[in-house]
TITORNU-190652 format. One line per field, with one value per residue (C-alpha): residue number from 1; chain; y, z, x. Coordinates in steps of 0.05 Angstrom, whole numbers, plus 5000, padded with zeros to 4 digits. Each point is the difference from the previous one (the first is absolute). Last residue first. Example, Ala and Ser with C-alpha at 12.3 -4.5 7.8 and 13.67 -1.06 7.14 Angstrom:
<nodes>
n = [2  1]
chain = [A  A]
py = [4979  4931]
pz = [5143  5013]
px = [5273  4973]
</nodes>
This chain:
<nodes>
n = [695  694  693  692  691  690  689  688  687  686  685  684  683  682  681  680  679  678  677  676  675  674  673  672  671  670  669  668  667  666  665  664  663  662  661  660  659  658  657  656  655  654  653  652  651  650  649  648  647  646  645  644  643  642  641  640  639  638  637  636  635  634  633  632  631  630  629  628  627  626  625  624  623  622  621  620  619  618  617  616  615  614  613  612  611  610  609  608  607  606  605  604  603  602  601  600  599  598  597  596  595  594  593  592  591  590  589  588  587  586  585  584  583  582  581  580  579  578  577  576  575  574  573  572  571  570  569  568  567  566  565  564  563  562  561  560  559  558  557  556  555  554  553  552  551  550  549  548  547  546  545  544  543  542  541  540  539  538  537  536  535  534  533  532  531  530  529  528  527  526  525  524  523  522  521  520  519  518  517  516  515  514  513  512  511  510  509  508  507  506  505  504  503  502  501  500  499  498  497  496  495  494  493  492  491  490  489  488  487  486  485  484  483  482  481  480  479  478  477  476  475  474  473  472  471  470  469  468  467  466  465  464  463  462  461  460  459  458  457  456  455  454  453  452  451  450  449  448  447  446  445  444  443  442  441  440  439  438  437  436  435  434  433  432  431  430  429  428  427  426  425  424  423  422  421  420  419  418  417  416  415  414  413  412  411  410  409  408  407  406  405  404  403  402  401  400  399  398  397  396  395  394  393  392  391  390  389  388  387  386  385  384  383  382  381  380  379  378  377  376  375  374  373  372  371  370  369  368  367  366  365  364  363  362  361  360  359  358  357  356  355  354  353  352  351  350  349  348  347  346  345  344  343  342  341  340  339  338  337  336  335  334  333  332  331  330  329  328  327  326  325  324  323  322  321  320  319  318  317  316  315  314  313  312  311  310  309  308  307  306  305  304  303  302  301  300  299  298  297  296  295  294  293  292  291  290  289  288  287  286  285  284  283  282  281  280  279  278  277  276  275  274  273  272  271  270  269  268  267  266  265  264  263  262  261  260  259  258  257  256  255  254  253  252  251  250  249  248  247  246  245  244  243  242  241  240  239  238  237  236  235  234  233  232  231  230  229  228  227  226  225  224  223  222  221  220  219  218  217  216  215  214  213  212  211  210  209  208  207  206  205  204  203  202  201  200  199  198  197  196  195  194  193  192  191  190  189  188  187  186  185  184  183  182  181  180  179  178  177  176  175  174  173  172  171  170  169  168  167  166  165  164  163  162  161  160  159  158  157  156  155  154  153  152  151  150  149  148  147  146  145  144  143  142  141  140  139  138  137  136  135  134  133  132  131  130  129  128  127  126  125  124  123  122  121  120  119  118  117  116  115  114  113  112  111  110  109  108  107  106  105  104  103  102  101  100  99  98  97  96  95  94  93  92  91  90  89  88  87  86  85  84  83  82  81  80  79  78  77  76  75  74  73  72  71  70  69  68  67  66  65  64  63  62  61  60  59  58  57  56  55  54  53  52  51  50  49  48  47  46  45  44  43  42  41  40  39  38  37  36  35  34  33  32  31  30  29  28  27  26  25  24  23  22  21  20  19  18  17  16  15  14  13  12  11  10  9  8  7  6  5  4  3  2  1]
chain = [A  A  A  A  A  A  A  A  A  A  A  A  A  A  A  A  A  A  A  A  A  A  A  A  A  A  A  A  A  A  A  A  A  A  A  A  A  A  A  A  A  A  A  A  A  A  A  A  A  A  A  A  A  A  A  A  A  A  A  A  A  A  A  A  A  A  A  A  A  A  A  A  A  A  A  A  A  A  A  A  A  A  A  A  A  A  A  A  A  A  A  A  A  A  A  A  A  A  A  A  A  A  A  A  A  A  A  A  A  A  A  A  A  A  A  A  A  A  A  A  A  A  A  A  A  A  A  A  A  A  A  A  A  A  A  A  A  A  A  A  A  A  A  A  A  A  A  A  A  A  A  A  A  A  A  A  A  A  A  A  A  A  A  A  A  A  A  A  A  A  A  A  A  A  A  A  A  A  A  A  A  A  A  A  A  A  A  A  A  A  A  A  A  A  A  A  A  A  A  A  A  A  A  A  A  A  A  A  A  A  A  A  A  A  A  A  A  A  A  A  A  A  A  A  A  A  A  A  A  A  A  A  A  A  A  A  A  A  A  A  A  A  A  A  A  A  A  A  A  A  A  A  A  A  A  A  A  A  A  A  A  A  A  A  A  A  A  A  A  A  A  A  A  A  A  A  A  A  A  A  A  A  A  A  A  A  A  A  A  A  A  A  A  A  A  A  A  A  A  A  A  A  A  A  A  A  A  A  A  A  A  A  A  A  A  A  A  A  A  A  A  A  A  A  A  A  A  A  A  A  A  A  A  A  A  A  A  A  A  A  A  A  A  A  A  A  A  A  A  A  A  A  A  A  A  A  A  A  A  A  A  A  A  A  A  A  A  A  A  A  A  A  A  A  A  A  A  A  A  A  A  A  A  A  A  A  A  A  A  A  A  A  A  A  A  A  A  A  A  A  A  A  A  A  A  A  A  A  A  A  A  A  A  A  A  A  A  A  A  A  A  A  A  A  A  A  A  A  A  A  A  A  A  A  A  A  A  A  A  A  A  A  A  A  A  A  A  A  A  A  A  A  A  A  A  A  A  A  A  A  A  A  A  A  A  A  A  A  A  A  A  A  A  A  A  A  A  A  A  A  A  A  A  A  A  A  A  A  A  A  A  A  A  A  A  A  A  A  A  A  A  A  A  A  A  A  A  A  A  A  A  A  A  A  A  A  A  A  A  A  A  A  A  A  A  A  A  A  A  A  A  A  A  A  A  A  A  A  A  A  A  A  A  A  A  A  A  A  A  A  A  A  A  A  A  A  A  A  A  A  A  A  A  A  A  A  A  A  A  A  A  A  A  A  A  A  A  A  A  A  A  A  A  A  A  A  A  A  A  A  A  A  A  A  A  A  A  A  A  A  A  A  A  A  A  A  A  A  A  A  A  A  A  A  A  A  A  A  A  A  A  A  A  A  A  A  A  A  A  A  A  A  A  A  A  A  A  A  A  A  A  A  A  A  A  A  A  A  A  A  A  A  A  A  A  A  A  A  A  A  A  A  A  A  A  A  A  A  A  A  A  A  A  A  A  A  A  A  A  A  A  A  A  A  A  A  A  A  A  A  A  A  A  A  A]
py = [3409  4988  4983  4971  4965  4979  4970  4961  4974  4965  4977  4967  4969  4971  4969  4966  4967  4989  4976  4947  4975  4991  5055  5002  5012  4959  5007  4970  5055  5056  5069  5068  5061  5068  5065  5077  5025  5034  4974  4941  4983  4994  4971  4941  4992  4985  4951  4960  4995  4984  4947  4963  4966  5011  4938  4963  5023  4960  5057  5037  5074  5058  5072  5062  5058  5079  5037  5041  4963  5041  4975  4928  5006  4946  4964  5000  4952  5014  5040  4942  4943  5037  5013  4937  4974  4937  4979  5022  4946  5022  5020  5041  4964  4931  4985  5017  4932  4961  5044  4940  4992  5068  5028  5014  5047  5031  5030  5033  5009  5037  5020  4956  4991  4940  5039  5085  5040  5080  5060  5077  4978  5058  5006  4971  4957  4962  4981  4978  4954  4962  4996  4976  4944  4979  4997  4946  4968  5036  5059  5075  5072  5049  5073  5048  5067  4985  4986  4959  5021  4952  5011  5057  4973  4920  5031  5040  4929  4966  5044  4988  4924  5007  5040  4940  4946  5055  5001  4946  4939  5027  4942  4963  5047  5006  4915  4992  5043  4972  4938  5013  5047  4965  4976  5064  5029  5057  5033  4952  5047  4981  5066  4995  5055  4998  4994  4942  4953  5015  4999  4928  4981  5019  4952  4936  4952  4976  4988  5056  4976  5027  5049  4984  5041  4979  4956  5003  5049  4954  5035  5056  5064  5016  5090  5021  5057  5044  5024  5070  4997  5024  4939  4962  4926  4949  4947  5039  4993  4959  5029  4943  5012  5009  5034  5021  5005  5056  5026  5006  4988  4993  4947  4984  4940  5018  4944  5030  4999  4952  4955  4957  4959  4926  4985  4939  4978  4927  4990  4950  4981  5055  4997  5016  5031  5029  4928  4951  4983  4998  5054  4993  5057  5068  5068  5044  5069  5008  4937  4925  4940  4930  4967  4941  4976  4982  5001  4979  4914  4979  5042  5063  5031  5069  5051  5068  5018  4976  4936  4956  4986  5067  5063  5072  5055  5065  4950  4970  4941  4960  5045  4972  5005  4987  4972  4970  4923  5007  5021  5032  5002  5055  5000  5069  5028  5070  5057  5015  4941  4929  4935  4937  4948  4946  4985  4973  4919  4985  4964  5062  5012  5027  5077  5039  5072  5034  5076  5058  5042  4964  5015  4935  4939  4933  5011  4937  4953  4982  4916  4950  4935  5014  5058  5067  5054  5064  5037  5068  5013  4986  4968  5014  4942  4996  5070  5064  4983  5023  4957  4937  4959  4925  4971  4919  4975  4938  4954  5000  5025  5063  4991  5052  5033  5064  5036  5028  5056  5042  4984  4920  4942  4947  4938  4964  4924  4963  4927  4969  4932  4988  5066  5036  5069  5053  5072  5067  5041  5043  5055  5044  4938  4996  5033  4958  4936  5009  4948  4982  5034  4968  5014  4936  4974  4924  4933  4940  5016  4995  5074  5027  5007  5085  5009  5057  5025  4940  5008  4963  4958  4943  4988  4996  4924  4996  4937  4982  4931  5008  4941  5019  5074  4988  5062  5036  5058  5063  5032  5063  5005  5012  5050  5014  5040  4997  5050  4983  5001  5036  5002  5021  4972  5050  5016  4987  5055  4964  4926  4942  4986  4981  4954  4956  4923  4992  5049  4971  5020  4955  4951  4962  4924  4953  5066  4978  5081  5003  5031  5058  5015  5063  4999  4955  5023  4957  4921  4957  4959  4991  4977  5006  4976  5047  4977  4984  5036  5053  5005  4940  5025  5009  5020  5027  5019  5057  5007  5042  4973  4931  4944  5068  5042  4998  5007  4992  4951  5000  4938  4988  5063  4948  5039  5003  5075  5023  5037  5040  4991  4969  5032  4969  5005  4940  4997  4931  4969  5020  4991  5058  5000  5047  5002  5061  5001  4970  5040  4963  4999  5043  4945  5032  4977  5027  4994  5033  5037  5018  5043  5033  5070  5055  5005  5019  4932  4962  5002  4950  5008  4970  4955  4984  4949  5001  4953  4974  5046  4938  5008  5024  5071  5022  5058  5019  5039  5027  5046  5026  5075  5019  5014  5067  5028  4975  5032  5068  5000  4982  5057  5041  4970  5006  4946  5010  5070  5004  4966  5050  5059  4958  5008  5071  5019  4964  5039  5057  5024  4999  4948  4945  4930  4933  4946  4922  4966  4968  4922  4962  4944  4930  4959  5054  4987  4932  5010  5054  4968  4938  5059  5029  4936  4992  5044  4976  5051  5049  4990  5013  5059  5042  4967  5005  5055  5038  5027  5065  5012  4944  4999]
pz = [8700  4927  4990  5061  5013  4925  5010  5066  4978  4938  5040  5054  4951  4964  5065  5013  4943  4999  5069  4982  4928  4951  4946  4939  4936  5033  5064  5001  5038  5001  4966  5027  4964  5028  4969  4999  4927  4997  4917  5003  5060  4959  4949  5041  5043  4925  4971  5065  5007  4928  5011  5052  4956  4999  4987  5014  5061  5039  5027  5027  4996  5036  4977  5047  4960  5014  4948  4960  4930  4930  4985  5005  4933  4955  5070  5008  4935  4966  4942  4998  4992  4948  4968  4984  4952  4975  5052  5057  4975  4971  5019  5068  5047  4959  4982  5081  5025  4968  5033  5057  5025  5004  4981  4923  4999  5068  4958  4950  5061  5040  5071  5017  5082  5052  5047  4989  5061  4990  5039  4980  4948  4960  4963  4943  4938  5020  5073  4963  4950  5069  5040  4937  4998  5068  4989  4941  5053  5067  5012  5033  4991  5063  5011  5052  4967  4977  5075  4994  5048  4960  4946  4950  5008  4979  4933  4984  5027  4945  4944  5002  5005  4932  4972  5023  4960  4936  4991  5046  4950  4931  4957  5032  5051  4980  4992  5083  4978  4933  5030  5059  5062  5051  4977  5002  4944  5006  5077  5056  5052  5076  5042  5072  5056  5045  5076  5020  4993  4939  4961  5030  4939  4947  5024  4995  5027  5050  4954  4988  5014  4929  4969  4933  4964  4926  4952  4932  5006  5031  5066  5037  5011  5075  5014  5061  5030  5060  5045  5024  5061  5026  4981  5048  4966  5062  4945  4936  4943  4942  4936  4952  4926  4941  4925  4954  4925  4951  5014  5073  5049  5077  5049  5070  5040  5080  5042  5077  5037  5012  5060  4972  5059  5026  5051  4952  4961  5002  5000  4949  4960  4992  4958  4921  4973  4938  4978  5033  5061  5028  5031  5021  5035  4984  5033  4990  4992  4941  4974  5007  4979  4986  4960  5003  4943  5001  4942  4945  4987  5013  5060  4993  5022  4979  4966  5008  4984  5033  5012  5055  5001  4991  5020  5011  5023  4968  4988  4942  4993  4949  4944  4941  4933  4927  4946  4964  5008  5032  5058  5056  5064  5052  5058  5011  5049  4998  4966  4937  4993  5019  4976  5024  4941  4999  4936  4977  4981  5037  5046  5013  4962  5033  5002  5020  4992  4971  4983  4998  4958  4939  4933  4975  5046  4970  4951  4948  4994  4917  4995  5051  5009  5064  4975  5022  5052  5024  5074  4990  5044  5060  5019  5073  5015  4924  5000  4949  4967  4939  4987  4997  5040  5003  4968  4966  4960  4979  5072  5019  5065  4970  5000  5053  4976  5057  4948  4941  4982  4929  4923  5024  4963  5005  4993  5017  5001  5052  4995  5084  4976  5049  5024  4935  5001  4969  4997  5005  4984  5044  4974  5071  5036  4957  5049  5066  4969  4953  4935  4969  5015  5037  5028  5010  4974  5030  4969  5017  5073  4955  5031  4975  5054  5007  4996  5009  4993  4961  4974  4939  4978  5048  4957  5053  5027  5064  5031  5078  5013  5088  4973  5038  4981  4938  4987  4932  4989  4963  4988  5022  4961  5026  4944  5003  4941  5003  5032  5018  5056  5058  5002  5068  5018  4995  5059  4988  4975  4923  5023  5017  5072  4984  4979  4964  4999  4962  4998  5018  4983  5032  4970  5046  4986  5023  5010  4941  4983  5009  5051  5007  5038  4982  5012  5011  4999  4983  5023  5005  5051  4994  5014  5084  5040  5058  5058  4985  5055  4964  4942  4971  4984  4932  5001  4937  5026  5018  5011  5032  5072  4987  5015  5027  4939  4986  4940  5007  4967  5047  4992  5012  4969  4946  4939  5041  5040  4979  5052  4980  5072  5046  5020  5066  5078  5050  5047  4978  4957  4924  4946  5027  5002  5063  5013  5008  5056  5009  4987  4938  4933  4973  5022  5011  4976  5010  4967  5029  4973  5020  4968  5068  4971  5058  5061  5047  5037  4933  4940  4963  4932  5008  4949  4992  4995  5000  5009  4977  4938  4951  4965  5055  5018  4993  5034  4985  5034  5068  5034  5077  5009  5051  4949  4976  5057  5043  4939  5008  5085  4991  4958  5053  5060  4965  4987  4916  5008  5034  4935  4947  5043  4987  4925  5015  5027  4943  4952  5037  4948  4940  4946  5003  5045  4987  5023  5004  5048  5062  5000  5016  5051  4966  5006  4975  4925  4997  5033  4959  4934  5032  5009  4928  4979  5018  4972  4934  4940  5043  5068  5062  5045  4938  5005  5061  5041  4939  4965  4963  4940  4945  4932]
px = [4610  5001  5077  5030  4932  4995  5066  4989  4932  5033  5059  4960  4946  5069  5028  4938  4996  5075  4998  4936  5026  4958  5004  4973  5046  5048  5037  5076  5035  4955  5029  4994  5007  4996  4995  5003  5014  5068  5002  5046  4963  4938  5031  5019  4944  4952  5058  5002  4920  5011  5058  4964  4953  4913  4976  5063  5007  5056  5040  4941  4982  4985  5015  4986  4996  5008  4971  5035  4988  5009  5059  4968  4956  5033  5004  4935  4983  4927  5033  5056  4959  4957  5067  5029  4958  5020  5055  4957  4948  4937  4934  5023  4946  4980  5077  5019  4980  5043  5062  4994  5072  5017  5062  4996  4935  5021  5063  4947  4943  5054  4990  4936  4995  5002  4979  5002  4994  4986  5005  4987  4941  4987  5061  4973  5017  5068  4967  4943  5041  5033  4932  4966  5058  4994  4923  5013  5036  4988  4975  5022  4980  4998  4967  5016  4982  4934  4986  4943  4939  4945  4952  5023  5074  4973  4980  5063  5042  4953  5015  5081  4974  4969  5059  5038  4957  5003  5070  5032  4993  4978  5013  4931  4978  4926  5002  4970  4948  4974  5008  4943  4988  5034  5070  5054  5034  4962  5013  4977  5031  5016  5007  5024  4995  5061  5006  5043  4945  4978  5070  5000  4955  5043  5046  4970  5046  4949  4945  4946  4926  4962  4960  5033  5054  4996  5039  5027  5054  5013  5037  4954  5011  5013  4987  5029  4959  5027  4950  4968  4957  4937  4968  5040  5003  5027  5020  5021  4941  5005  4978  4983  4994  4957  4994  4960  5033  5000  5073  4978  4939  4993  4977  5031  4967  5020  5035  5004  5054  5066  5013  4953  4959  5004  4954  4975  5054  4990  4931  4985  4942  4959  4940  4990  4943  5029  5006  4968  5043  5071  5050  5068  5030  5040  5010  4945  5024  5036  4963  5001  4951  5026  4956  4963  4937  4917  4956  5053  4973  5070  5014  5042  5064  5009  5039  5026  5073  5061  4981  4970  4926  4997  4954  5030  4956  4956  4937  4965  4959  4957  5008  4963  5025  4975  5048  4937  5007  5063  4970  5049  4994  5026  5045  5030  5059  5001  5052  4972  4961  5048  4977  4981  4969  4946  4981  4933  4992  4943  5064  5027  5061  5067  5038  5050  5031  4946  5020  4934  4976  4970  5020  5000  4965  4996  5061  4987  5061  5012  5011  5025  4975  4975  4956  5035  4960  5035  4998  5038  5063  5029  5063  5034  5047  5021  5027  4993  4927  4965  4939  4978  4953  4976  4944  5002  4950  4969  5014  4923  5020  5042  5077  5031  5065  5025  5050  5018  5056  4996  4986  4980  5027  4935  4985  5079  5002  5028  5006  5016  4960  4954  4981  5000  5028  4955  5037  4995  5068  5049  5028  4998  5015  5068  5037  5001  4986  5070  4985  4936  4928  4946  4930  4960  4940  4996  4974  4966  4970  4928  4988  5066  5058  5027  5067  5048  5078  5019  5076  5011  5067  4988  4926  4949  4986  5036  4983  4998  4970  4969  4963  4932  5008  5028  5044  5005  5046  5000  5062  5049  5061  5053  5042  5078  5017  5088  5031  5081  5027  4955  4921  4975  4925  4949  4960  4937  4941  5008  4965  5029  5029  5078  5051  4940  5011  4941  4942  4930  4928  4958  4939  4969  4969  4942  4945  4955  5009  5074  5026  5047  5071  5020  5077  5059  5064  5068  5022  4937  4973  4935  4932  5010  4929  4972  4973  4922  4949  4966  5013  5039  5075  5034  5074  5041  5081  5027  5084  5047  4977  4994  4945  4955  5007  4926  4963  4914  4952  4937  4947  4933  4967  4975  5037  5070  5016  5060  5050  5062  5023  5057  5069  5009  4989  4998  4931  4981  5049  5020  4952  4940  4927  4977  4928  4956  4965  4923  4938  4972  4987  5048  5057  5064  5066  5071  5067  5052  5066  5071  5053  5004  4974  5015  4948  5063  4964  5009  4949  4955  4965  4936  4971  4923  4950  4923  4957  4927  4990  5001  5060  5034  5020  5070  5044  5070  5063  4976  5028  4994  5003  5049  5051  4994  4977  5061  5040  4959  5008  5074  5006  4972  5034  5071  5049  4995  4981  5079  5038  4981  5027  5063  4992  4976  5069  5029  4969  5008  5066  4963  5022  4952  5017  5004  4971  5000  4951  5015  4997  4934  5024  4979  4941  4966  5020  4979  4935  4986  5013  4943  4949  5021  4988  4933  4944  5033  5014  5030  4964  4989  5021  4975  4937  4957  5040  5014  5063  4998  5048  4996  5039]
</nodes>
């Protein structure tokens, strides 16, 4: 379950940095329709329904969604092998500066002054969906997926850099994703999904099931493509759903992550695997106790590392960094105890480990020695990097002294930068003059229940020290994930709240990645106990530092965040407005609507039909007689992550009971959303309540 969206990632990628981009271009080729909603059961309902409508034509909140969006995005960035060039994907808007759908390609030698080329499939100066770049072993060649030969589809292209016009491998009927080469450089491996109905991954909209239900799995495999054949071969088993793949160092074999059946739920049991190259045998070498991620086999092809730990989504996995032999045996925990969540990783070619990580609430790159588990930071800063995903990572060259990243904070916006690591250089200068319409970003640290803790304050744009604000506090989505100093995206609600006058509190309560396993487990079976009581402390601390109104305080969050919004509206009447997205009513009737209840084994230790009870101590609605707060509820039809019916069930008894509220449902939105107008619509909305409420 995810909350914030970011500029970098959110906008990107589910499992594939790419096929959200295409899912947008489908869905904005149409007019968005209205949303849904229904009112509460006080009379001015209505009149603050059509309240609702005027912020959304007004200078100011035009001034916080023109904010939102002047930014310009970028999706990925890669180095090449040899350090020479670097390529990257922008994510391109219209003149309103909403999403087009569209993507370019560009190229920029490091070596000298000249402007970044353009490679693209489609004629000079036409738009497409092209990216998901991979750089080949000799930095001669760029494998990207375009949709230029036909709009709803991508297909595998290879183009000489610079200079060659680009060659099509396939033509193939479902998603493409990953491209990767292999070590001699004469074939790519891709990730491909065959005549899927929709983008993969658990944020998409859900397609509607009618008639009767039958388990409908696509199964996402690994293919083989001769680059100088153009032969296409999927060699994974069809009943096994590949989520990763790493190529060994002999290009013989590949460790992958797989797990059998549904590839949107059974990511969190997912197994590590050998697959052999030539012959498509997989053989399992190790059934991990919780989620794995991010394989990399070692240079000398013995051992495999990749992490494991606790994790709540596959686009945001973290945990410990491990190390298997090849062959599979016992995997050794290269870094117990120790505070902080890596999030991906590679082997230098001295055979250390190369990992990003987050500590406490920074961006990290560090290496690791096997040899003796010892670690040496190599950077840290209070900004996001990626190479394009939604937690940090990097692009690096094959010998690891130089990598790209795409840099952003909440007040840098972001650009492509290249170098030795640490010491990178900018690359691109799109969003130079651009500035946050929000304040300042202050680090907040307190303690509670044993544990220190850190979030972001975010001051209100034009901050009048002799003032008293309202505070809206956004909890995060996860639960395992963080708030990052980050660029917001232009859905990202929380972040208008700035901009029309409000302070902003971002929490990392336990739960969160950051400060190790033993953190990110301190909620497990005790989800909205101790996590809230931890944010409860954090609005005291942020009151002792900044001119909060303690009377004019908001809760809201999305996902996981939806859900803390709806239990912390049923355990204090502190907060006197409250906007829960994609929210948690029930986790007992949650249990059997969601399409991915795999990953909720590892959080309440059994299934809701084995111990019933420590889904319903956690569940709001076993507490909503005790909510007064008025609640805004946003939802979309399609979520599948986080369904309709408990965004439903939650309005429902609170109009049963004389509670204030609003629901609003988005006509065929998933878990995240993608549409421009409903975006926008929901930052309107959001604002509009909290100003009807807090001001």
């Amino acid at each position: 379950m995810i909350s914030r969206f970011r500029t970098v990632a959110a906008v990107a990628a589910v499992l594939s940095l790419f096929t959200v981009s295409r899912a947008r271009s489908q869905d904005e080729s149409k007019p968005d329709p209205s949303p849904r909603e229904t009112a509460g059961t006080k009379k001015d309902v209505e009149k603050r329904l059509k309240a609702e409508e005027k912020p959304q034509s007004s200078t100011a909140l035009d001034s916080i969604a023109k904010t939102l969006t002047t930014a310009h995005a970028f999706q990925q960035s890669a180095i090449s092998p040899d350090g020479s060039k670097v390529a990257w994907v922008e994510i391109l808007a219209g003149k309103d500066r909403a999403r087009t759908g569209n993507t370019s390609i560009y190229v920029k030698n490091l070596k000298t002054s000249s402007p970044p080329m353009r490679i693209t499939a489609g004629a000079p100066g036409s738009l497409h969906a092209e990216g998901n770049v991979a750089w080949s072993p000799d930095s001669r060649q760029l494998a990207f997926l375009s949709d230029a030969a036909r709009k709803d589809q991508l297909q595998l292209y290879v183009a000489l850099v610079p200079g060659g016009a680009p060659r099509k491998l396939t033509q193939v009927n479902g998603f493409l994703d990953a491209p990767g080469w292999s070590p001699d450089g004469k074939t790519l491996a891709v990730l491909f999904t065959q005549n899927a109905t929709r983008a993969s991954g658990p944020l998409q909209a859900e397609t509607a099931e009618t008639g009767e239900i039958k388990d409908a799995f696509f199964e996402q495999r690994l293919a083989l493509i001769d680059v100088a054949a153009g032969k296409f071969l999927q060699i994974s088993p069809a009943d096994t759903y590949v989520y990763e793949y790493n190529w060994s160092p002999d290009g013989k074999q590949f460790v992958v992550t797989a797990a059998l059946g549904n590839g949107d739920n059974n990511w969190y049991i997912a197994e590590l695997s050998t697959l052999d190259a030539a012959t498509g045998l997989m053989k399992s070498i190790y059934k991990p106790a919780l989620q794995i991620a991010h394989p990399a086999w070692s240079p000398d092809g013995q051992r495999i590392a990749f992490t494991e730990g606790l994790m709540s989504d596959e686009p945001i996995a973290a945990g410990d960094i491990f190390l298997i032999p090849s062959t599979g045996g016992t995997p050794v925990n290269l870094m117990p105890e120790r505070k902080n969540s890596p999030c991906w990783l590679t082997w230098t070619r001295d055979s250390k480990i190369l990992f990003a990580e987050i500590v406490e609430a920074d961006s990290a790159i560090s290496v690791l020695d096997p040899a003796n588990s010892s670690v040496e930071t190599l950077w840290r800063g209070s900004e996001m990097i990626t190479a394009g995903s939604w937690l940090p990572n990097l692009s690096v060259t094959a010998d690891g002294t130089a990598s790209a990243v795409i840099r952003d904070s909440f007040s840098v916006p972001p650009e492509i930068w290249a170098g030795p690591i640490g010491k990178w250089q900018q690359t691109t200068h799109r969003n130079e003059g651009v500035q946050p319409g929000w304040g300042e970003a202050k680090s907040v640290r307190w303690k509670n229940g044993g544990y220190e803790i850190q979030g972001w304050l975010i001051y209100p744009r034009d901050f009048d020290p002799a003032k008293k604000y309202p505070m809206v506090v956004d909890v995060h989505g996860g639960p395992g994930w963080a708030h990052l100093s980050s660029w917001p995206s232009p859905g990202d609600f929380a972040m208008a709240l700035p901009g029309a006058g409000y302070f902003v509190f971002f929490p990392n309560p336990r739960g969160s990645y950051g400060q190790g396993e033993a953190f990110t487990r301190a909620n497990v079976r005790d989800f909205g106990n101790g996590d809230f009581k931890d944010i409860l402390a954090g609005v005291d601390a942020t009151l002792k530092i900044a001119p909060i109104d303690p009377d004019r305080l908001g809760l809201t969050g999305w996902s996981y965040g939806g859900y803390m919004t709806m239990w912390g509206v049923t355990q204090t009447n502190r907060f006197k407005a409250a906007m829960a997205g994609a929210g948690i009513a029930d986790w007992l009737s949650y249990y059997g609507e969601n399409k991915i209840d795999q990953w909720m084994i590892p959080f309440f230790g059994k299934s809701v039909y084995e111990d019933p009870e420590v889904y319903a101590k956690s569940s709001p609605i076993t507490h909503i007689k005790k909510a007064k707060t008025p609640t805004l509820i946003l939802v979309g039809d399609s979520d599948g992550e986080c369904p309709t019916p408990q965004s439903y069930e939650f309005w429902h008894a609170l109009k049963t009971l004389g509670v204030e509220t609003t629901l609003v449902v988005y006509e065929h939105e998933g878990h995240e959303f993608t549409k421009p107008a409903d975006q926008r619509d929901r930052v309107a909305r959001t604002v509009a309540w909290f100003d009807a409420h807090l001001r």
